[in-house]
C-alpha positions as CSV (number, residue, x, y, z in Angstrom):
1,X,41.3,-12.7,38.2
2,X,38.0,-12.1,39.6
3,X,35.0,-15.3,39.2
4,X,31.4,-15.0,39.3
5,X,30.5,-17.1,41.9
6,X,28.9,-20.9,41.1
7,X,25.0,-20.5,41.1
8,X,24.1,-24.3,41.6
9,X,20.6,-25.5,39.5
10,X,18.3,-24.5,42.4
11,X,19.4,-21.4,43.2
12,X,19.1,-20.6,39.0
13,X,16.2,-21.9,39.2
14,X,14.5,-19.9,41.9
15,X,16.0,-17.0,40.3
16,X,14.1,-17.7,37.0
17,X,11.0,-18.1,39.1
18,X,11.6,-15.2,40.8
19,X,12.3,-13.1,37.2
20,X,9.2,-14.7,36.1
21,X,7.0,-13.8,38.5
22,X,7.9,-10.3,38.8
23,X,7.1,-9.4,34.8
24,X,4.4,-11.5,35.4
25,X,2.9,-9.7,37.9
26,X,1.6,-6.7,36.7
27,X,0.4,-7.8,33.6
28,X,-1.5,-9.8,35.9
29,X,-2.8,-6.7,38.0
30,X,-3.4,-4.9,34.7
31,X,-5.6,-7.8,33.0
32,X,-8.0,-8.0,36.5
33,X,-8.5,-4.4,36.3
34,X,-9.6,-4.3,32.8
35,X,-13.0,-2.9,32.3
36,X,-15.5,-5.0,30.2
37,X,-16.2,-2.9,27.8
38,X,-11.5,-3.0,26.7
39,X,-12.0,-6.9,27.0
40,X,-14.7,-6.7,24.4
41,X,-12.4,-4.3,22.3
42,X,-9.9,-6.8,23.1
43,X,-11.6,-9.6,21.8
44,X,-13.0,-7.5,18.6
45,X,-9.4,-6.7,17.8
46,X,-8.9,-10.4,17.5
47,X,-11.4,-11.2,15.6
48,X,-11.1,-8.8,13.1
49,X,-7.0,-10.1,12.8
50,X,-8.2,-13.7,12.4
51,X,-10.7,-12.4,9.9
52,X,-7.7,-10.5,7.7
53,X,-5.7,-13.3,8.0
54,X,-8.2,-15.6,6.6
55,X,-9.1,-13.1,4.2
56,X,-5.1,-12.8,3.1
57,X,-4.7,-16.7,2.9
58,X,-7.9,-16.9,0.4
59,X,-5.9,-13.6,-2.0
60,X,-2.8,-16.0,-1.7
61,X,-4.4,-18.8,-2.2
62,X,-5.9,-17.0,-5.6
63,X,-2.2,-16.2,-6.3
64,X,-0.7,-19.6,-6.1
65,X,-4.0,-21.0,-8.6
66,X,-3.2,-18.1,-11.1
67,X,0.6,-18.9,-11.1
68,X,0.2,-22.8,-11.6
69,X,-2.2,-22.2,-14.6
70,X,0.7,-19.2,-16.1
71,X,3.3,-22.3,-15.6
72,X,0.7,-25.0,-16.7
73,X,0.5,-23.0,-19.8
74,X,4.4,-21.8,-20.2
75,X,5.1,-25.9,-20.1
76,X,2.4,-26.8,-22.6
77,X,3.9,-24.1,-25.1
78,X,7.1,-25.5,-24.1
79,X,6.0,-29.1,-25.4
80,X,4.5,-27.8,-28.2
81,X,7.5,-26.1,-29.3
82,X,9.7,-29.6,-28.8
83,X,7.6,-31.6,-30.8
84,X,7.6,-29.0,-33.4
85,X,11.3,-28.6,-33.2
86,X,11.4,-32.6,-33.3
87,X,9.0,-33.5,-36.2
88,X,11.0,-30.5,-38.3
89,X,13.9,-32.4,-37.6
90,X,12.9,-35.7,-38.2
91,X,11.3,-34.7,-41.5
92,X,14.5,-32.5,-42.6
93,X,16.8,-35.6,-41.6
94,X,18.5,-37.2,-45.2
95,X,19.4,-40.6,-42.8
96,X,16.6,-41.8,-41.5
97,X,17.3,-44.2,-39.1
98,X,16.2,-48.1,-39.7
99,X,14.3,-48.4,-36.7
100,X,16.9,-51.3,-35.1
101,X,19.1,-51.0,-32.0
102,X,21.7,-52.5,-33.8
103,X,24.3,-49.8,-34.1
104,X,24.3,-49.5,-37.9
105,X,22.6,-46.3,-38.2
């Protein structure tokens, strides 16, 4: 059966390098060559995102405020309806408890 040879760490790592360097590069050579005026459009393109994001997280940040007071609400019905349900019952009850934690009720 046929092995890859060992690659010790230094070897790996100068190949890493070496891979690095080389997609590296031209981005490099592309980036130096850029005229003004795309590094401005660059920099106006990034702007604008961080403004949309900012402008996304304030809508979300509306969404999440509207949704507590919808649950805020939902739970206050909620214990409305409980102590509804528990004074009709209480009122309805024939044995009444005596008020004592003394098991005779």
């Amino acid at each position: 059966m046929l092995q890859a040879p060992v690659v010790g760490n230094e070897d790996h790592l100068t190949m890493k390098r070496n891979a690095m360097f080389t997609a590296v590069l031209p981005l490099a050579i592309m980036a130096a060559g850029c005229s003004e005026n795309t590094q401005n459009n660059a920099e106006l393109a990034a702007e604008r995102a961080a403004a949309d994001a900012a402008d996304n997280a304030e809508v979300l940040g509306e969404e999440l405020r509207k949704g507590a007071i919808v649950a805020a609400d939902k739970a206050s019905e909620g214990a409305a309806s409980l102590r509804d349900d528990l004074t009709e019952g209480e009122a309805s009850d024939t044995d009444p408890s005596d008020g004592q934690l003394d098991g005779t009720d």
